[in-house]
C-alpha positions in Angstrom: -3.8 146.2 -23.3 -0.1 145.9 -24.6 1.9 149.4 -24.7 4.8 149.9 -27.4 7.7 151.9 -26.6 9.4 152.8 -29.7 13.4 153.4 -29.9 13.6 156.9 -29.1 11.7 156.1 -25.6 13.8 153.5 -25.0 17.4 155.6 -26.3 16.3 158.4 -23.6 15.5 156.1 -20.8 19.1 154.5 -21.5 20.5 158.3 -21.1 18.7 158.8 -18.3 20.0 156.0 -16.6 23.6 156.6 -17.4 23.2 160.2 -16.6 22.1 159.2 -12.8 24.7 156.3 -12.7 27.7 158.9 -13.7 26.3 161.6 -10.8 26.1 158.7 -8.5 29.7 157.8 -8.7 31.1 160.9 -9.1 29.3 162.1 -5.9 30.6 159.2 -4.2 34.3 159.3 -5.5 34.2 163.0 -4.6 34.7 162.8 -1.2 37.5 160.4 -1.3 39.2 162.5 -4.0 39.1 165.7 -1.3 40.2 163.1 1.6 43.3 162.1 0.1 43.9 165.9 -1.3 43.4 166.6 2.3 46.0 164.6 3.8 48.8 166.5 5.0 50.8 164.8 7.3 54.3 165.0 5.8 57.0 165.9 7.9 60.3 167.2 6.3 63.9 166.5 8.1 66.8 168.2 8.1 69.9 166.8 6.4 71.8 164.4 9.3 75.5 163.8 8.5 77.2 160.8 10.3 80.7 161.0 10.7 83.4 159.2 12.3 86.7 159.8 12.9 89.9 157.6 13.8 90.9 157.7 17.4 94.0 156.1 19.2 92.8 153.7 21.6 94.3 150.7 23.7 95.3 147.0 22.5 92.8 146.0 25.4 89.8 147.9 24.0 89.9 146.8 20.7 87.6 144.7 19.7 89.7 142.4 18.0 92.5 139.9 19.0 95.6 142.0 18.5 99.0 141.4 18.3 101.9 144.2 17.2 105.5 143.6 16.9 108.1 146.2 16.8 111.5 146.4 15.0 112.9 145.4 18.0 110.9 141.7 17.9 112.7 140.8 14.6 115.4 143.0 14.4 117.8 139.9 14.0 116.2 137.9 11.6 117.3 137.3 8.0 114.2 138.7 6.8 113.3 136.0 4.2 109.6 134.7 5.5 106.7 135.5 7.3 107.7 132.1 9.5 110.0 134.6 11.1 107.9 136.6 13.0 104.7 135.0 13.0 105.6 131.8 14.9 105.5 133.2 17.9 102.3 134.8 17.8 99.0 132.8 19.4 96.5 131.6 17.0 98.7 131.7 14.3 101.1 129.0 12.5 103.2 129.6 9.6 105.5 127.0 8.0 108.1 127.3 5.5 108.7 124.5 3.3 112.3 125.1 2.0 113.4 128.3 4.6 112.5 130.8 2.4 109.5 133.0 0.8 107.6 129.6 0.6 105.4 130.4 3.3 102.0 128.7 4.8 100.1 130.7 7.0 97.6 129.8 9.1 95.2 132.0 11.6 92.7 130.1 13.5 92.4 127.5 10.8 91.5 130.4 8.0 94.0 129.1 5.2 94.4 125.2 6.2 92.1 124.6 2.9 95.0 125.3 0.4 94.8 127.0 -2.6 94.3 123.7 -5.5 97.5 122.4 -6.6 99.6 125.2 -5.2 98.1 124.4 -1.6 101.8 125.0 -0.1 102.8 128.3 -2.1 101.5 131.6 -0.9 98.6 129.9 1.2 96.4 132.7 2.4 92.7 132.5 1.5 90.5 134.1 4.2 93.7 135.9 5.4 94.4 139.6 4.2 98.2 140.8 3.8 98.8 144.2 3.7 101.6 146.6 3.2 101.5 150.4 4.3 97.2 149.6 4.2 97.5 148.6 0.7 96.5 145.1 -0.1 99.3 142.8 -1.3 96.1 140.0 -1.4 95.1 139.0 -5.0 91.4 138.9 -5.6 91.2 135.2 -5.1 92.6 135.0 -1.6 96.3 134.1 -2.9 99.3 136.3 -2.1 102.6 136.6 -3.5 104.9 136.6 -0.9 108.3 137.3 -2.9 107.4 141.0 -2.6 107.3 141.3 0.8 110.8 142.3 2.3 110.9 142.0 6.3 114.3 143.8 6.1 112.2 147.3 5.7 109.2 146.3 8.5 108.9 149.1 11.0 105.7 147.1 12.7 103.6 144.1 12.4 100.3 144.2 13.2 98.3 140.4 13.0 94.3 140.7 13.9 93.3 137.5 14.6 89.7 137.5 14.3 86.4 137.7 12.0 87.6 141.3 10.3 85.2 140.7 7.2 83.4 143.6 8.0 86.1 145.9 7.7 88.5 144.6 5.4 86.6 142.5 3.3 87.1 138.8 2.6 89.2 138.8 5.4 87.3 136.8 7.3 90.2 135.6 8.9 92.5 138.1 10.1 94.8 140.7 8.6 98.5 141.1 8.7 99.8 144.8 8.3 103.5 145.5 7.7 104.6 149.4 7.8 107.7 150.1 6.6 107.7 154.0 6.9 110.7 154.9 9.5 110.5 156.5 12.9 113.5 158.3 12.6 113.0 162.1 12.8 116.3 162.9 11.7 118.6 161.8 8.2 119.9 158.3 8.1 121.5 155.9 5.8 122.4 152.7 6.6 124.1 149.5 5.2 123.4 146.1 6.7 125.1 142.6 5.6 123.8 139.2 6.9 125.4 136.0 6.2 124.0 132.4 7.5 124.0 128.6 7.4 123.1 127.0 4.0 124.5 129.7 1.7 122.8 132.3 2.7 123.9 135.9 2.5 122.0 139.1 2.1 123.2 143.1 1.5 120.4 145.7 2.8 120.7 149.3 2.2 118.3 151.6 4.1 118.3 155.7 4.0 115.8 158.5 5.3 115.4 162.1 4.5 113.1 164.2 6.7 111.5 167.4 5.7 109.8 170.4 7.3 106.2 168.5 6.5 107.4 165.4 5.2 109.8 162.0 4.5 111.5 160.4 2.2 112.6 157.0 2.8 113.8 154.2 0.3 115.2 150.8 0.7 117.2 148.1 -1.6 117.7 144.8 -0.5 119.3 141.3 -2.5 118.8 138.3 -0.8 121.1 134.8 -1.2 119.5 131.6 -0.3 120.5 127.9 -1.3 118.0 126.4 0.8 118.2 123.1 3.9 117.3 120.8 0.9 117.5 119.7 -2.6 115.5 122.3 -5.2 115.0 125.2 -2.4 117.4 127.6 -3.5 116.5 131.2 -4.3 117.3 135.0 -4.7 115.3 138.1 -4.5 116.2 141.5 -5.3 113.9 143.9 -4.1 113.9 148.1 -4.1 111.3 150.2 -2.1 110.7 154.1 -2.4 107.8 156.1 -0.1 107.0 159.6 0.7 104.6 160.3 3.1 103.6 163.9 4.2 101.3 165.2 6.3 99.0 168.0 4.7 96.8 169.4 7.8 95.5 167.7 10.5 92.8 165.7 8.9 94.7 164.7 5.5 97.8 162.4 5.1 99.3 161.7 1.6 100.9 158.7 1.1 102.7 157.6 -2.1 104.2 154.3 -2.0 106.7 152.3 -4.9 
């Protein structure tokens, strides 16, 4: 004997069924709903603030190969090219290829690659130059050297070492040339210098202290017919700074 179920039995079964299923799961994805409501474990912090401040230390402690010239260590130089005062520091070579700003400088074989068809001219990829702190470096590693007058250099300071991580692509070393004056008192000075091979050279150097600051400018033409055919060269160069100190955490600079 053969039952029939017709289609409303069989359209309330179906209901039935997906009436249970739906209490089933939401019975079961109750539970996990509440335990992850119920979770609590955050933990706020309190603002941290890092800082770090400048501190004079020794040449010794640094952790860097350091070497700083004085005025005094190329006080009587003409003033012309880096070769000057870098030939006699370790771990560098610089070579001038007529005697003048045609410089090649080399620290611990950053800048032996060249720079394409100028390899000779301005040769400093990997090495940073800079002047008062500012980069005189172009973006491609190269540096122009004709702006870079000796005659004004208070200090030289040449890091030989991997300094990438503080002065970025120099991953060679850095050379820093200050030119603001020591004097605490009012000067002006004239300077002449005259050489072998035609060359002769007028520098003009002056200072002005103030209560909370200094003024100092310089103006310099240079003379130069070079050891060999096609070398020679002139250079006029002026330089103008202020520097001032505001309070004891803030120092303004302004540089021409």
């Amino acid at each position: 004997m053969f039952c029939k179920r017709n289609a409303s039995d069989f359209r309330f079964g179906f209901a039935v069924k997906m009436f249970l299923l739906i209490l089933f799961s939401f019975s079961v994805s109750k539970p996990q709903d509440q335990k992850k409501s119920g979770d609590t474990l955050v933990v706020k912090l309190s603002q941290i603030t890092v800082t770090a401040t400048r501190s004079t230390e020794e040449v010794m402690e640094i952790p860097y190969a350091v070497s700083i010239l004085n005025k005094k260590d190329f006080s009587g130089i003409k003033g012309y090219g880096f070769d000057e005062v870098l030939t006699g520091v370790p771990g560098v070579l610089a070579q001038s290829r007529y005697g003048n700003q045609d410089v090649r400088i080399v620290i611990r074989g950053f800048g032996a690659r060249g720079a394409g068809d100028r390899s000779n001219s301005g040769t400093s990829r990997g090495i940073r130059i800079m002047i008062d702190g500012i980069p005189e470096t172009e973006p491609d590693g190269r540096t122009s050297f004709d702006q870079v007058d000796l005659s004004v250099a208070e200090q030289i300071e040449v890091i030989r070492s991997n300094a990438s991580a503080v002065w970025g692509n120099a991953a060679g070393g850095v050379i820093n040339l200050s030119t603001v004056p020591e004097e605490t008192g009012n000067n002006i000075s004239l300077r002449t210098l005259i050489g072998s091979y035609g060359y002769n050279s007028l520098q003009l150097n002056g200072v002005k202290n103030f209560e909370r600051g200094k003024l100092f400018a310089s103006a310099s033409n240079s003379n130069y017919d070079g050891w060999r055919s096609h070398s020679s060269s002139y250079r006029s160069l002026f330089n103008l700074g202020f520097t001032s100190k505001l309070d004891e955490d803030t120092k303004l600079g302004v540089f021409a």
